[in-house]
C-alpha positions in Angstrom: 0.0 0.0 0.0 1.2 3.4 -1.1 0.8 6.0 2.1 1.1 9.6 0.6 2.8 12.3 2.7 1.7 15.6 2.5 4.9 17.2 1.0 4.0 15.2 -2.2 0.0 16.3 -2.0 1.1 20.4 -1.5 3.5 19.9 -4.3 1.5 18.4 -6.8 -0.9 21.5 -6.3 1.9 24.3 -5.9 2.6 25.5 -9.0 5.7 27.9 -7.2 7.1 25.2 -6.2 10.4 23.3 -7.6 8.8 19.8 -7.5 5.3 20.7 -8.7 5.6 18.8 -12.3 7.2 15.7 -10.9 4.6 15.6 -8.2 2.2 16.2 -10.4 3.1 13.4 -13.0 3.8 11.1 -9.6 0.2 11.7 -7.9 -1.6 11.7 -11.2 -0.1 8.2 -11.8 -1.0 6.6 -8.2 -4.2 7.9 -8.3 -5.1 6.8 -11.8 -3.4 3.3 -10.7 -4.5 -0.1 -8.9 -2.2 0.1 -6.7 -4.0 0.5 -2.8 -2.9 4.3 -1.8 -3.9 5.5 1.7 -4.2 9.1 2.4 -4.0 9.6 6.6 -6.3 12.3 7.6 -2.7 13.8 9.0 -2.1 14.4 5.1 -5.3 15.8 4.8 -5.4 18.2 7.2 -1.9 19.6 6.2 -2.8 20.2 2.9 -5.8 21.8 3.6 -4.0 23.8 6.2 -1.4 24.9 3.6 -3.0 25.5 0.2 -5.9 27.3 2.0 -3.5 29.6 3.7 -3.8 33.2 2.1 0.6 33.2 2.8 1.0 31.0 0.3 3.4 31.9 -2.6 1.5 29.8 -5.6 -1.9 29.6 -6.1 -4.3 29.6 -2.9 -6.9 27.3 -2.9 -10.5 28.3 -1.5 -11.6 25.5 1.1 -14.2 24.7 -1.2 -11.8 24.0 -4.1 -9.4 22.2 -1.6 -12.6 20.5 -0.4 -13.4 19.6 -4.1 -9.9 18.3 -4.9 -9.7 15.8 -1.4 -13.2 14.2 -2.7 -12.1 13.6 -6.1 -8.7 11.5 -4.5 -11.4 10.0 -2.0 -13.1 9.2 -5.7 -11.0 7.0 -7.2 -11.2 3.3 -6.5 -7.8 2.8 -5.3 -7.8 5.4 -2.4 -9.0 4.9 1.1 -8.4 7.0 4.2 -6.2 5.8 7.1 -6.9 6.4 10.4 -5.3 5.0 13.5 -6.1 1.5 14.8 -7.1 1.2 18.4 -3.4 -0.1 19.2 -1.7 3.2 17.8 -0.9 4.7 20.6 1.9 1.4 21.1 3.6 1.8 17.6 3.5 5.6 18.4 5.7 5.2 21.1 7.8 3.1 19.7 8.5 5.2 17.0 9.1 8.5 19.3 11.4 6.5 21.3 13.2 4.5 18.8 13.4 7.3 16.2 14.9 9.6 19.3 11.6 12.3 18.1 10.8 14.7 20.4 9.3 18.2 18.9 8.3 18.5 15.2 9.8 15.1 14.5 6.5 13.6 16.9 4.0 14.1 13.5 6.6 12.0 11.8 6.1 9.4 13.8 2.5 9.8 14.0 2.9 9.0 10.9 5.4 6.5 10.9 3.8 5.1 13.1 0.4 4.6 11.1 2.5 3.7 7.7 3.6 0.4 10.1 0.1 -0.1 11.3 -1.5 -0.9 7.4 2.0 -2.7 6.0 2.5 0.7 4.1 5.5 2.3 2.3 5.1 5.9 3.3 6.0 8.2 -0.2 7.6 11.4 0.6 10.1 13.6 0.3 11.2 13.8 3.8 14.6 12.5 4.7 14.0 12.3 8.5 12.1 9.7 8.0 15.0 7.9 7.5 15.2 7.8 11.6 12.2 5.3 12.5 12.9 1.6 12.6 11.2 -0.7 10.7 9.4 2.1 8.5 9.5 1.3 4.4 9.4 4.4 3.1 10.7 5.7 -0.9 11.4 9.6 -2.6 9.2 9.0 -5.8 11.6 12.0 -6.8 14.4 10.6 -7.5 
């Protein structure tokens, strides 16, 4: 199962930034795939929070059209939404102690955290994911 990070869904959708058309192409070709891809409601939420925000260098999205672009993901056949188990709170830990986290590394591990949960491989651009045992996780830009 393909877990999607946020960086990947804010890039695909920021047209100022330096990895918008590889995004793009990427997310275009998950969503369009077979391949099961999760979207944690952590991902979500961060995109929302980002493209929504007035800040925002590239194109701001209204919450309606951000709105509109999270049901057409939620569309496709391929695409669930994760949310954590009733045991997350154990491979939470873990991953904050293991993966030494402490600050704005703990939403990494959230997230590792949940990747582990479902048998994901968490897609992002993130290198400090790098830090959490046991996570599978790739840079579809490179």
């Amino acid at each position: 199962m393909i877990v999607v990070d946020a960086n990947l869904l804010i890039y695909a959708y920021d047209t100022a930034s330096l990895h918008y058309e590889k995004s793009r192409d990427w997310l275009e070709g998950v969503f369009s795939g077979i391949e099961p891809t999760a979207l944690p409601w952590q991902s979500v939420a961060a995109f929302l929070r980002v493209m929504t925000n007035p800040k925002l260098h590239g194109r701001q999205y209204s919450l309606n059209e951000a709105g509109d672009i999270i049901e057409d993901w939620m569309a496709q056949s391929n695409v669930r939404i994760l949310a954590p188990s009733d045991d997350h709170w154990v491979q939470f830990r873990r991953m904050m102690v293991e993966g030494q986290a402490s600050g704005p590394l703990i939403s990494d591990a959230e997230l590792a955290a949940l990747t582990i949960e479902y048998g994901g491989v968490l897609y992002t651009t993130d290198r400090d994911f790098a830090r959490f045992p046991g996570l599978r996780w790739k840079n579809p830009l490179v």
